[in-house]
N, C-alpha and C positions, 0 to 999 in steps of 0.2 A: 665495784668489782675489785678496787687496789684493796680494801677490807677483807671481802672473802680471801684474794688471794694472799695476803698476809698471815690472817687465820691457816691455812691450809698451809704456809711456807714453815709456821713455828709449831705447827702440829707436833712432828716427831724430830724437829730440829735437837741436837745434843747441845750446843750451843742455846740455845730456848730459856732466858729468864723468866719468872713468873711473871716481872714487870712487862714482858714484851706481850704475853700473853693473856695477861688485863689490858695493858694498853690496845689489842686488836680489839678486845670483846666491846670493850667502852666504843671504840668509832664503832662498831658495825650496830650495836643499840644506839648512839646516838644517830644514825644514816637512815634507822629504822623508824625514827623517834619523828625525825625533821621530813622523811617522806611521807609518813603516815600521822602521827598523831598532832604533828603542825595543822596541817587541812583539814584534818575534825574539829580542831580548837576553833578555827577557823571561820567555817562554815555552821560551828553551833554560834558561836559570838556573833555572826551575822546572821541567822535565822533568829537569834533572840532583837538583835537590834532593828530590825525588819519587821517584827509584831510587835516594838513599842515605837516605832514611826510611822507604821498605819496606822495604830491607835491611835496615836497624836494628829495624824491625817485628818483620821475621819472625826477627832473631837475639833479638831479647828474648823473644818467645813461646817461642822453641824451648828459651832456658836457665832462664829464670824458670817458678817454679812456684809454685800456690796451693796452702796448706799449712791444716790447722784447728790452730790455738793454744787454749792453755787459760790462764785466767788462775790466778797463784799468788798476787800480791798486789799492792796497788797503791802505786803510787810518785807522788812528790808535782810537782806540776808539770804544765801542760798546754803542751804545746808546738804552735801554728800552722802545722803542714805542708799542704803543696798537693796539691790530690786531683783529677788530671786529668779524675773524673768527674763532679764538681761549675763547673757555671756560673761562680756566681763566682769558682772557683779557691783557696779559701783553708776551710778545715775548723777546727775545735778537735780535736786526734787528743790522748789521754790516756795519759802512758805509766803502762804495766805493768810486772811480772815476769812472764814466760808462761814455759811449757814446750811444743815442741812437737817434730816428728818431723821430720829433712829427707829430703826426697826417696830419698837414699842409704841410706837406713834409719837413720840416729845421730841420737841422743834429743840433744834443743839447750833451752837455760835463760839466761834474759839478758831484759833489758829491752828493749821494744818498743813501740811505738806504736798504738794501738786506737782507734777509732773509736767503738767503747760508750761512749754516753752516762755511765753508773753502774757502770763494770765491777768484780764482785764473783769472789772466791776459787772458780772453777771454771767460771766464761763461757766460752766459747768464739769465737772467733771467727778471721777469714780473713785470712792472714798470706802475703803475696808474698815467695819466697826462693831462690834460687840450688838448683844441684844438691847445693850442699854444706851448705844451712840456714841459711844466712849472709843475713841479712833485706837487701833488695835495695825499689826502687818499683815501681811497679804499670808494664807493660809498656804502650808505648807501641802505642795501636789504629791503624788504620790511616784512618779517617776524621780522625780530631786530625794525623795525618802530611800528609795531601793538603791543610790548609787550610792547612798552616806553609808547604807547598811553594807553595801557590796566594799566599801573602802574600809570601814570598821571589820567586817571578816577577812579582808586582803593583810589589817594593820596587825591583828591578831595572833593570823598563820606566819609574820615575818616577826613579829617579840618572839612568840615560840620558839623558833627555830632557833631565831637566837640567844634566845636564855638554853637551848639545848645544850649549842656550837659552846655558850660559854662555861657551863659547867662541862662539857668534855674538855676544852682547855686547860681547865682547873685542873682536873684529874691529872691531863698529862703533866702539867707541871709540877704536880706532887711527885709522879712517879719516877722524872726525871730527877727530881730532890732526892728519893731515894737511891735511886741508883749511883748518883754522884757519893753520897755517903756510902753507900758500900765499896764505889771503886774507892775511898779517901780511905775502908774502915783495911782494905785488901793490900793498898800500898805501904801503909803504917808496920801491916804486919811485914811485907815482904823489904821495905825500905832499909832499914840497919845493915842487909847482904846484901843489897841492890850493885852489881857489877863491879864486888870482889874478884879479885882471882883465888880461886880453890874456893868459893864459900859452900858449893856443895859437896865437897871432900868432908 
C-alpha cells in the first residue's frame, strides 16, 4: 500500500522527479513480482521436483529388495550411518559378517551393516539389496520425497524473491547515483554566487 500511495503522492506533484517516479514504479513491480511470480516459481520447481522423487520412489521400490541376513561374525568397529526412518537421522549400525540369499537365488557373504544392538553368530536380521545381492540403502518412501519437494518449491519462492528484492536495490542505488549527480551538476552551476550580497542584482 506505501507503493501505491507513493505512486498516487508523485502523480501530479510539481516537485515530482523522473527518478522518484521510476523509483515508485520499480517497488510496486518488484511487490508484484515477489507476491506473484515468486509462488509460481515456486510451486513449478516443486511440482517438477515431486515427479522426479516419485520417479525415483517407485524406481527404488521396484529394484531394491528386503532380504533376512544371518549373522556369521562380528567385526570390529561401529560405523554412524543414516537411517531415513529415524528422526534424528543418524543411528549407531554395527558391522558384521552375514550370509544371506539375493533376490536372484545366489548365496552372498561380506560384511554389512546391522542395526542389532548385540549382534551374536546366527541373528538374523533385514538387509536392503539390489536384484543382484549387492547391499544397496533403504528405498526412499514417498512421504520423505514430498517434503524434499515441498522444501525445494519453499527454497525456490525465497531465491526469487530475493534476486527480485536485490535487483530493485540495484535500481535504487543507480537512481540515487543519479540524483546525487544532478544535485553535484545543480550546485557547480549555482556555487560561484552562492550567498553573495547583490548576486542577483
Amino acid at each position: 500500500m506505501r507503493v501505491i500511495g507513493g505512486l498516487w503522492r508523485w502523480r501530479h506533484n510539481p516537485l515530482r522527479r523522473t527518478t522518484d517516479l521510476v523509483e515508485c514504479w520499480v517497488a510496486l513491480t518488484a511487490l508484484l513480482l515477489i507476491l506473484v511470480a515468486a509462488p509460481v516459481a515456486g510451486s513449478l520447481a516443486g511440482a517438477a521436483a515431486q515427479d522426479a522423487l516419485q520417479r525415483s520412489v517407485r524406481e527404488q521400490h521396484r529394484t531394491r529388495h528386503l532380504v533376512r541376513a544371518t549373522v556369521v561374525a562380528r567385526t570390529t568397529g561401529e560405523v554412524p550411518r543414516p537411517d531415513p526412518e529415524i528422526t534424528s537421522g543418524r543411528t549407531v549400525r554395527i558391522r558384521v559378517v552375514a550370509d544371506w540369499t539375493a533376490p536372484d537365488g545366489t548365496r552372498r557373504h561380506g560384511p554389512v551393516a546391522t542395526n542389532l544392538r548385540k549382534p551374536h553368530p546366527g541373528d538374523r536380521f533385514a538387509l536392503w539389496t539390489d536384484g543382484h545381492g549387492r547391499t544397496v540403502g533403504r528405498p526412499l518412501d514417498s512421504g520423505t520425497a514430498t517434503a524434499h519437494a515441498v522444501l525445494a518449491g519453499l527454497g525456490t519462492a525465497m531465491v526469487a524473491a530475493a534476486a527480485v528484492e536485490s535487483v530493485r536495490r540495484l535500481i535504487l542505488w543507480r537512481l540515487v547515483r543519479r540524483r546525487y549527480a544532478r544535485w553535484g551538476q545543480a550546485w557547480d552551476r549555482a556555487g560561484p554566487d552562492w550567498g553573495r550580497a547583490g548576486a542577483d542584482s
